[in-house]
N, C-alpha and C positions, 0 to 999 in steps of 0.2 A: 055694244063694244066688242070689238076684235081680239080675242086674247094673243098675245106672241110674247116670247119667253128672249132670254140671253144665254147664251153659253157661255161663261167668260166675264163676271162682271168686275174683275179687282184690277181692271185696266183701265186706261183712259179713254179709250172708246166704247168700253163698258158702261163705265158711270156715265159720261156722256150719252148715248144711248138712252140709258134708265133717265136722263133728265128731259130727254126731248120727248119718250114716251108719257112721262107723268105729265108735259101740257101738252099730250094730243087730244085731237074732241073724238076720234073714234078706235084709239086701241088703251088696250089695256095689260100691263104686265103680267104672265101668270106665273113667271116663275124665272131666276135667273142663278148658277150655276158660280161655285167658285171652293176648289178644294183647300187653298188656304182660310178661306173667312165662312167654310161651312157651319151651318147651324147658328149665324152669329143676324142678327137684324141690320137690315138695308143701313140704315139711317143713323145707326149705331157704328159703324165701320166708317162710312161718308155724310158726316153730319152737313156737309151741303146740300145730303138729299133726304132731310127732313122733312115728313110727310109722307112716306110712303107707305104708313099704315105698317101693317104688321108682317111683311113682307122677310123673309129670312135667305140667306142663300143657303141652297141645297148643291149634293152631290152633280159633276158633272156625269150624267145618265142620259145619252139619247135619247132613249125607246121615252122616260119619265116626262121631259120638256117636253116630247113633241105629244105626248098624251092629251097636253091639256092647253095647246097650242096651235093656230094653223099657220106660224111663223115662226119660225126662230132664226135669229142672226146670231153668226160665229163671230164671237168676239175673242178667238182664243189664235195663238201662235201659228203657224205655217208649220204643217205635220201632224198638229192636232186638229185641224179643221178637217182634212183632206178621213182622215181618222173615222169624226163623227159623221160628216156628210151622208156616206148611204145610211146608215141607222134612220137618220134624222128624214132622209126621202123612202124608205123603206117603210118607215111610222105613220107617212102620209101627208107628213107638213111641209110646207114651203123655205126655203133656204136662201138668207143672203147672208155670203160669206166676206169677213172684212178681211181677213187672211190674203195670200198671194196663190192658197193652194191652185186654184183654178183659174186666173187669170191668163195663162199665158196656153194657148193651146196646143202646142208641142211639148210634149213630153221631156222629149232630148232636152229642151233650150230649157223646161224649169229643170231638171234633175242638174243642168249646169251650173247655174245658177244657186238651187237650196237642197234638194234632197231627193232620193227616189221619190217615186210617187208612189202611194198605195191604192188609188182609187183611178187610176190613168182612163177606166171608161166612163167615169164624169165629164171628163176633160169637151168633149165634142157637144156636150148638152148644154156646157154653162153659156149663161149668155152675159156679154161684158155688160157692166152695168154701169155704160156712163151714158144717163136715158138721153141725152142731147143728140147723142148720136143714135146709141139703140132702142130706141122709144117703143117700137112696133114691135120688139121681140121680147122685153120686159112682162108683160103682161102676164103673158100663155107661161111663164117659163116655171118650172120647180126650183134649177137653182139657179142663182146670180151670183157672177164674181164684182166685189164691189173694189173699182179700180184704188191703186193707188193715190196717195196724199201730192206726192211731186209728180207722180206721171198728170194727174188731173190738174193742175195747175199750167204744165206745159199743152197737153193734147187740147184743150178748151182755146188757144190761145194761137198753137199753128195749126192743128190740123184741117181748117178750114179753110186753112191759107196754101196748103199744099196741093187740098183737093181743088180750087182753083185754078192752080199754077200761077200764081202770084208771088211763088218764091223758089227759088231752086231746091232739090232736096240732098243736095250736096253741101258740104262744107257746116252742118246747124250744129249750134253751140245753146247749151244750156245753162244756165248758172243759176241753183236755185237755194233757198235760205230759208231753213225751218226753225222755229220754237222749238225749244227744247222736249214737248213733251209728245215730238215725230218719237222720239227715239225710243218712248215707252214709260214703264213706271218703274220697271225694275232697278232696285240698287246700282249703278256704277261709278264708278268714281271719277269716269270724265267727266260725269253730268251732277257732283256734287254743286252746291252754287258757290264753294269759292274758285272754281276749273273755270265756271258757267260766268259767273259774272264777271262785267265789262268783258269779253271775249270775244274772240271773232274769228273763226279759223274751218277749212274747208275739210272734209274726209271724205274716206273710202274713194280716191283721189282714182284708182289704179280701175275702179268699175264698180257702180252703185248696181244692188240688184235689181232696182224698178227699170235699167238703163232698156233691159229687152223687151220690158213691157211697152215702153214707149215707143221702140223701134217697132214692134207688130201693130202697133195702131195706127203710126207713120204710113209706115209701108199701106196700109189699105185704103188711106188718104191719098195718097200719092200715087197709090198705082204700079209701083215698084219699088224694089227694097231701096229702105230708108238707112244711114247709117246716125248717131246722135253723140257728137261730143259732150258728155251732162260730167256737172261737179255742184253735190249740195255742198251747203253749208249751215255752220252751225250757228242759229243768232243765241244770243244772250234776252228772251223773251219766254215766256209759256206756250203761248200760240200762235199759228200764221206763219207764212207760206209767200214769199216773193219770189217771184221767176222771172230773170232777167234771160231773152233767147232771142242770136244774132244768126241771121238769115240773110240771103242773095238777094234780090230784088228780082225774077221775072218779068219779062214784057213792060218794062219800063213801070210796073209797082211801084208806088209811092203812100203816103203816109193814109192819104185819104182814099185810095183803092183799098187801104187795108179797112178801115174803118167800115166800108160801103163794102164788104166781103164781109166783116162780124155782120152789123147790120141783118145782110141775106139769110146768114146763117143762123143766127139767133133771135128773129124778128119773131116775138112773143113767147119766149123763153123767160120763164119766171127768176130764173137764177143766174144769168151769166146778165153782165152788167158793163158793155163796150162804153169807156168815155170817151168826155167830146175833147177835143183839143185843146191842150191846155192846163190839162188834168194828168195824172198817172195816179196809179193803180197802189194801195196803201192798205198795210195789215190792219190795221188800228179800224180802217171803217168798212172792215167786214168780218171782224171778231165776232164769232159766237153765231153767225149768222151761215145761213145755204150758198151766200153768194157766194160769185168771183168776179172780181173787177179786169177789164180789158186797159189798156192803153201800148200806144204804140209811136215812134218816132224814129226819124232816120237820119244818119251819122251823115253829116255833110263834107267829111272829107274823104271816107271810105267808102259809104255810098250802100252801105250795110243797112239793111231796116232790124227795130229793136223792138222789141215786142215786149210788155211786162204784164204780167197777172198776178193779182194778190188772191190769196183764200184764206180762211182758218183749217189747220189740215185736221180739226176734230170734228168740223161739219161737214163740211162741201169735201175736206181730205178723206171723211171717214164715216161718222157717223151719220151727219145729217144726207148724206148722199144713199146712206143705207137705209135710211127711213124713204128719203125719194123712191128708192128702190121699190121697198114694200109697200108704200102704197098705191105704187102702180100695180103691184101683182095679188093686192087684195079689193083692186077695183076703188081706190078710196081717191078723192080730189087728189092730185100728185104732190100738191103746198103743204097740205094739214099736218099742223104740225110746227111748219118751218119757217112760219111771218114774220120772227123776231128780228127785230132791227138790232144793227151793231152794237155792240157793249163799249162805252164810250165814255171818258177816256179808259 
């Protein structure tokens, strides 16, 4: 067994994390990090993750994790990842970061975005970590930024349609819809459940901060810079991820060039899941699961193709894309780990 540690576990892709690690066949937790619930047992804080033996969280300590670990994923806020990263490559161990710290590779466009950077000669080494695309660079790499929850829902869904030219990169609109627990764990009072339930209403209307993430992976698809009208929104659910995104139609593109584009693109991809016609794409049957569902259809009076992806944004948004992550870069099957069929209903 593979020891790798958490940085960060009193969050939702923390415990998430800790549950996907406790049914994997070749790693092993050795240690996970949390200054509010230090010193207190795993199982005892989140009694859904009963069984993990005697397991206690400790101090977050770089140099400590990476001691007795040859992985550890940041599961902690944008600021503090950017923070521990060299410690934790300096220590010797390997690094996927759920954070935005190193995501975006211009300096300027994150510091616009969230904050200085502290660690800005990271920046050039991380390697994005959505293996569909970056598969061959994953491996070799120390650290991985593991993409965004709504950017990986949209980029799975056009980017292979840009890289084709099967749609213009002009004019693309996003509209995408998260579970409540995109937004975190912390206390607020929008996300109390009398705000939350029955509710339905869009934010950060004025510019989402994944919006530049999405543009830099655009643009490398496409070849030239990409521009992305994006508005999440907020469902009244726990988890999952719908992305409604309206696009031009290139060279006469139609429903079934899109389809026969996934196809090419994802032909023995364990995880991305184009349906056949007929069908669209629903949170409910890829809850809890790596996947993302494709489906696609085109507006017969506009002339607009629609493109929709579902995910759960704690696996395929987060966690489970961080375990893909690692076990490409500890040489381990890239599945293990991530079989589990939808949670249903």
């Amino acid at each position: 067994m593979i020891p790798v540690a958490i940085m960060g576990g009193s969050g939702y892709t923390g415990v998430e994390l800790m549950r996907l690690i406790a049914g994997h066949p070749g790693l092993e937790l050795s240690a996970v990090s949390s200054a509010r619930f230090k010193d207190q047992a795993v199982d005892t804080v989140f009694g859904a993750l009963e069984g993990m033996g005697d397991l206690s969280f400790v101090d977050h300590d770089p140099a400590a994790l990476a001691d007795g670990a040859e992985l550890v994923f940041l599961a902690v806020p944008h600021k503090a990842a950017m923070a521990a990263a060299p410690g934790l490559l300096e220590a010797g161990a390997k690094v996927v970061d759920l954070s935005a710290d190193f995501r975006l590779r211009d300096q300027a466009v994150y510091e616009q975005w969230y904050a200085p950077h502290t660690a800005p000669q990271l920046l050039s080494e991380a390697v994005y970590g959505l293996p569909e695309f970056y598969r061959d660079l994953i491996p070799p790499a120390r650290l991985v930024a593991n993409p965004g929850c709504y950017v990986t829902s949209v980029l799975v869904a056009l980017a292979p349609l840009l890289r084709a030219g099967l749609v213009e990169p002009e004019g693309l609109i996003a509209d995408s819809a998260s579970g409540v627990s995109g937004a975190g764990r912390s206390a607020k009072l929008n996300l109390i459940h009398g705000e939350v339930h029955e509710n339905f209403k869009a934010y950060a209307v004025d510019g989402h901060r994944h919006t530049p993430e999405m543009e830099q992976e655009l643009s490398v698809a496409a070849g030239q810079e990409v521009r992305l009208t994006f508005t999440p929104h907020l469902l009244p659910m726990d988890r999952g991820i719908l992305s409604t995104i309206y696009a031009k139609p290139a060279g006469g593109a139609d429903a079934d060039a899109v389809r026969e584009c996934w196809r090419q693109a994802y032909d023995g991809e364990p995880f991305i899941r184009p349906l056949p016609p007929g069908r669209l794409p629903a949170c409910k049957e890829v809850r809890g699961t790596n996947r993302v569902q494709l489906g696609v259809a085109v507006d017969p009076r506009s002339g607009l193709i629609k493109l929709f992806s579902a995910l759960d944004n704690l696996t395929k948004g987060a966690s489970g894309q961080a375990m893909q992550n690692a076990n490409l870069m500890l040489g381990l099957a890239e599945t293990a780990g991530l079989t589990e069929l939808a949670l249903t209903p």
